[in-house]
Steps between C-alpha positions, in 0.01 A plus 500: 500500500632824397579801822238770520765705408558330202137485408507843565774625290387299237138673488699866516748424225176372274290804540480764242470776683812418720696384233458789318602699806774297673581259205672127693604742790314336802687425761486289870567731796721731325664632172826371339718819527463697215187415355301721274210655576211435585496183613299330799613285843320252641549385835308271764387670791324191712385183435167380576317143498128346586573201769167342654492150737658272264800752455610710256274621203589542139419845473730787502485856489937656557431922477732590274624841428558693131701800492534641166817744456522755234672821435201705519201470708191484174709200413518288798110562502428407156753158623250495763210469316627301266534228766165554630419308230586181718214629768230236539572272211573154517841452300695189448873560469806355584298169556307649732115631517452778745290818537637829616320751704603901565555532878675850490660740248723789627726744238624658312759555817886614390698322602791652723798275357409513163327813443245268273169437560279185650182386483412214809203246466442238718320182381355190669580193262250255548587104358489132610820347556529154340 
């Protein structure tokens, strides 16, 4: 069975509207040094399963967060809502079937380092583990 993460990536890198943005540039937890603009990072923030009597359940829903960095703030929006796309649709990729659901979005923010801009959104990433 393929990682969340992988699943994950996978459905990113496939979209249109993210390609078209970002191109191949998704990344886990952080950037390769150097990378072009925009791109997005994806990073698990806690992972969460069903259990009942019998013991652990099959379904799980990790809260993942997608920041999406560009060099000015209407384009790490327009990366934002590109991604959106992903809200509330069932999506098999990676070998995985899963539907993501907006928690949060926060941005544009600068950011301090970089002097770039981010977009945050938090997403639950509901799927049965096999």
């Amino acid at each position: 069975m393929a990682s969340p993460e992988a699943a994950l990536i996978a459905a990113l890198t496939a979209n249109a509207g993210v390609s078209a943005l970002a191109g191949g540039r998704v990344f886990i937890a952080g950037a390769r040094q150097g990378a072009t603009y925009p791109y997005v990072t994806i990073q698990r923030i806690v992972t969460a399963g069903a259990v009942h009597l019998d013991g652990p359940a099959d379904l799980e829903w990790p809260l993942f967060q997608i920041d999406c960095w560009a060099t000015k703030a209407a384009d790490a929006l327009a990366l934002g809502e590109a991604i959106r796309a992903i809200d509330a649709v069932e999506i098999t990729a990676g070998g995985l079937t899963f539907t993501a659901t907006l928690q949060d979005q926060r941005g544009p923010a600068p950011d301090e380092e970089t002097r770039n801009f981010r977009v945050s959104q938090d997403y639950r990433f509901w799927h049965e583990r096999n």
